[in-house]
N, C-alpha and C positions, 0 to 999 in steps of 0.2 A: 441580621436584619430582621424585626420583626414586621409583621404584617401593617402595622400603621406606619412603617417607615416607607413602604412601595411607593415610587409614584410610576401618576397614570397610565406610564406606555416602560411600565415591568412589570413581567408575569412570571408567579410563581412553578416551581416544578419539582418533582422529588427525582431520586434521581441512584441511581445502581452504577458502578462502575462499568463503559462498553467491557466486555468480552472478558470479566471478570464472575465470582462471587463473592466478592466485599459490596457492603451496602453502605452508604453516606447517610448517615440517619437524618443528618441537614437537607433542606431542601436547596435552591439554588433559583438565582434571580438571572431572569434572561430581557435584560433591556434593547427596544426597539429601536432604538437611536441609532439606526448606524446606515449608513451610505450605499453598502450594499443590499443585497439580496437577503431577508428574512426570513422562511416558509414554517410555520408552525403542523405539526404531524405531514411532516413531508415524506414520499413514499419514494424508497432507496434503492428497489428492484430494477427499476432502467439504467443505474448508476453503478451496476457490477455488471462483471463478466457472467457469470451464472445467471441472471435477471431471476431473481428469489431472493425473499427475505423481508423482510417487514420493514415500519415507517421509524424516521426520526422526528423524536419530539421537537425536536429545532433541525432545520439544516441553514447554514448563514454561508454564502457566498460574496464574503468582503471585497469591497470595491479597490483594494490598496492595501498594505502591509498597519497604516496608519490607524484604520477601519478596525482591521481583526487587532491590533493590539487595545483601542479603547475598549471594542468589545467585552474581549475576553478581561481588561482591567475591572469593569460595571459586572462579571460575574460573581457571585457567591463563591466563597471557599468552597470547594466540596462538589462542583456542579460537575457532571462530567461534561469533558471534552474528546472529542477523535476527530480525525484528519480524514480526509477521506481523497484518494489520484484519483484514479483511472479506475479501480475497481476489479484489477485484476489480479488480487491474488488476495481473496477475499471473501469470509464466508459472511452475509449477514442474518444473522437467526432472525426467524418467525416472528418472534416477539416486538421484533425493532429495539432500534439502539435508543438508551434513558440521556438525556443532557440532550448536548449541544455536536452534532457532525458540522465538522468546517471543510469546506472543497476551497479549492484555489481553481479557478479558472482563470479564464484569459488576462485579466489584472498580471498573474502570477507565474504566464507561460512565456517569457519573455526570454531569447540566450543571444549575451551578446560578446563579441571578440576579443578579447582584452591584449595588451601587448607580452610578449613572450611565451604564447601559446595557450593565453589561457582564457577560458569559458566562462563568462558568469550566467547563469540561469536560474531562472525563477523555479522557484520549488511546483508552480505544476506544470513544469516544458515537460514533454512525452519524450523519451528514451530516444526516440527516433529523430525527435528532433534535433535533440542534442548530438545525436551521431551525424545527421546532416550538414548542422550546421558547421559542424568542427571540418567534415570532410568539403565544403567549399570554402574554407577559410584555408585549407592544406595544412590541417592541424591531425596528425594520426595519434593514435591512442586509444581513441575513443569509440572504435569501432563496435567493439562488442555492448555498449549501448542501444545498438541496433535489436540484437536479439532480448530485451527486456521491456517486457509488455509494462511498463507501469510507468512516473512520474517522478522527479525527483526527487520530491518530498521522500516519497517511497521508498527508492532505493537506495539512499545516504541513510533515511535512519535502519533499514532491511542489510547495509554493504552487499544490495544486489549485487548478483554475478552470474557470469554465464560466457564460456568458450576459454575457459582458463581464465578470466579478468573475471577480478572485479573492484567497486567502487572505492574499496582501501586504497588501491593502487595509483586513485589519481586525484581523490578528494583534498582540497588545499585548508575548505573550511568553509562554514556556513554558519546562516543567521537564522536563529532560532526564537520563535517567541513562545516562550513559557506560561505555563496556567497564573494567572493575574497579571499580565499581557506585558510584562519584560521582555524587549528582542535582544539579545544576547549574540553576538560571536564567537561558534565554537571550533576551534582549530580540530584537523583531521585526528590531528596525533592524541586528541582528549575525548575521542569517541572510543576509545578499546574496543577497535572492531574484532569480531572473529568472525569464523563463520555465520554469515544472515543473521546478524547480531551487532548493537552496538549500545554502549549506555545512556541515549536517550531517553529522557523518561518518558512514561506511555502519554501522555499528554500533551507535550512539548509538539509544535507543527513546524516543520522548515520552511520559512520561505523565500530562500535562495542559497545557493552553492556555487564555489569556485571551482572548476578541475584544470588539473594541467594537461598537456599536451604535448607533442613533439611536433617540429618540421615535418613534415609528408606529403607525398606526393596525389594530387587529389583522386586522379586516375584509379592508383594503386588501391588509395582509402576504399573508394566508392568500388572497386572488387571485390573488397574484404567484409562491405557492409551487405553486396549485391547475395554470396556465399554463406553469411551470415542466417540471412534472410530464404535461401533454398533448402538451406537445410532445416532450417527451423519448419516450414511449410511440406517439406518431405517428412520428417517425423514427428510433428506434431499436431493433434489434433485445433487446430488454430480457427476451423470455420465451424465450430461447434461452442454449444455454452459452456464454456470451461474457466480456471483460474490459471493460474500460473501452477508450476511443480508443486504437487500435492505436499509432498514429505522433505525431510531436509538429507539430505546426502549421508548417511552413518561413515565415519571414517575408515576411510580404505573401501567403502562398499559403493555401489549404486541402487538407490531406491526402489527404480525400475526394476530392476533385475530380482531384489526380494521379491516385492511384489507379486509379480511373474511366475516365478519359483513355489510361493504359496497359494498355485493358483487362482489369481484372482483375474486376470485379465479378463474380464468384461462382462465381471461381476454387477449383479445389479441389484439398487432396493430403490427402492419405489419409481419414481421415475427417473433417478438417476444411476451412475453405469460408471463401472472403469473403464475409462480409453483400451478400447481392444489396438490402437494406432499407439500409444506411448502409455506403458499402466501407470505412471506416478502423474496420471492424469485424469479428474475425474472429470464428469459431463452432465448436465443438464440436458435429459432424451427429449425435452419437451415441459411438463409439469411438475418438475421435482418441487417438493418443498426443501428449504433449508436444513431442514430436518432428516428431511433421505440424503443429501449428501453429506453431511456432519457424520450421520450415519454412518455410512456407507463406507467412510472414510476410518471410521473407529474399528469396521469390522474387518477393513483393509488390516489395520493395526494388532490385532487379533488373531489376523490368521498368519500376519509374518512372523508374530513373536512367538507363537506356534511351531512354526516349522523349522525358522530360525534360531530363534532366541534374541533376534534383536526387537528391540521397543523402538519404534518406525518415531523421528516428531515430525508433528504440523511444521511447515512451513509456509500455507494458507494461514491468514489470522483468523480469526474466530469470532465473532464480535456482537455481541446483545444480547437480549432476552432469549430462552428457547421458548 
């Protein structure tokens, strides 16, 4: 689309892939038309866990699935797109993210019963809720839900996990809209999940999933969530500015324990710090920039593979300009 083809309520923008270094030589059209929420240089710091990190050139919080698919239809080939839950596990560089970040709010946070134990929820219901709500319907399974700081979106396309479970285990299938705003139906079995990994493409945003469930006793459920929950608050630094688990689990090892091992526990650049409470945790002591913990987090990497010989990976995303 060239420049006399805009009309008056589309604005141009060039545009970098989030959390990449490929550049889209194209720029990309961002049409106002749309129902929800628009904010042009929108600042993305109060919308992570870390509270750091620079503005979106767009952030759109579509009013309805209907919404984000025309949207993202009226975008240029080429524009970038990212998704954005809850914000916690989540780096966003200084720079700010180029394109367009999409949040699902309460439109999208909806989980509702379905018959034979099963879940439907909107791609941004919070972990917690999804374990609630299963556990007053006397639906078990889904308990370790509880311990996963993030959104659905999040953890179907992440196959979060945590406490032996995770989201492979119970995902039946979800609806997916694609960059030029196709929602699609992707069954569990066509995500090849592995570990914190699945092949969704980096663009693609979920906004809804099915899980299954079992019979259970709600009593029991709401134990298992209660347990769930103490201990996450006993070893985790949880009322600090922090992300989810820094690193991804190496096989047969735990993160922590390299970590640890390569002395870092409560390492610090600039103003942020390893969790001296859980090291495959980092923290925001107050004014970190994005930049000190990016950091902080490389040099984490650095000194495991040092001592180790293992090469530590992100399991936080990484995402914008530095």
């Amino acid at each position: 689309m060239t420049q006399m083809d805009m009309q008056p309520d589309d604005e141009k923008l060039g545009a970098n892939a989030p959390g990449s270094d490929e550049v889209h030589p194209q720029g990309g059209i961002v049409s106002t038309k749309v129902r929800g929420s628009l904010q042009k240089d929108a600042p993305l710091d109060k919308l992570v866990w870390f509270k750091s990190g620079g503005r979106a050139d767009y952030l759109f919080e579509p009013a309805d699935t209907e919404d984000l698919t025309n949207f993202l239809g009226r975008l240029e080939e080429g524009t970038p797109v990212m998704a954005l839950g809850l914000g916690s596990n989540l780096i966003i560089r200084d720079g700010g993210v180029p394109g367009v970040v999409v949040r699902l709010g309460k439109p999208f946070s909806s989980v509702e019963v379905r018959r034979d134990n099963v879940l439907e929820c909107g791609g941004g219901a919070p972990g917690i809720l999804v374990a609630s709500s299963a556990r007053d319907a006397g639906i078990a399974g889904l308990e370790f839900l509880r311990g996963i700081p993030g959104t659905v979106g999040g953890f179907v396309r992440m196959n979060g996990g945590a406490y032996g479970r995770e989201v492979a285990d119970i995902l039946i299938d979800c609806d997916v809209v694609l960059p030029g705003g196709n929602c699609v139906n992707i069954p569990a079995s066509d995500l090849n999940y592995t570990y914190r990994h699945s092949k969704l493409p980096p663009e693609a945003i979920v906004v809804s999933a099915r899980f299954q469930g079992k019979e259970g006793d709600p009593g029991r459920i709401n134990a298992e969530m209660n347990r769930i929950a103490e201990e996450r608050e006993q070893s985790q630094p949880l009322r600090t500015k922090t992300g989810g688990s820094t690193f991804k689990n190496p096989e047969g090892q735990k993160a922590w324990k390299l970590v640890d091992e390569a002395g870092c526990r409560g390492l610090v650049m600039g103003d942020a710090q390893v969790s001296e409470k859980h090291t495959n945790f980092l923290i925001n002591r107050g004014a970190a920039t994005s930049a000190d913990i990016e950091g902080l987090g490389e040099e984490v990497r650095r000194r495991v593979a040092g001592k180790s010989g293992v090469t530590l990976e992100w399991e936080i995303q990484r995402v914008g300009r530095p």
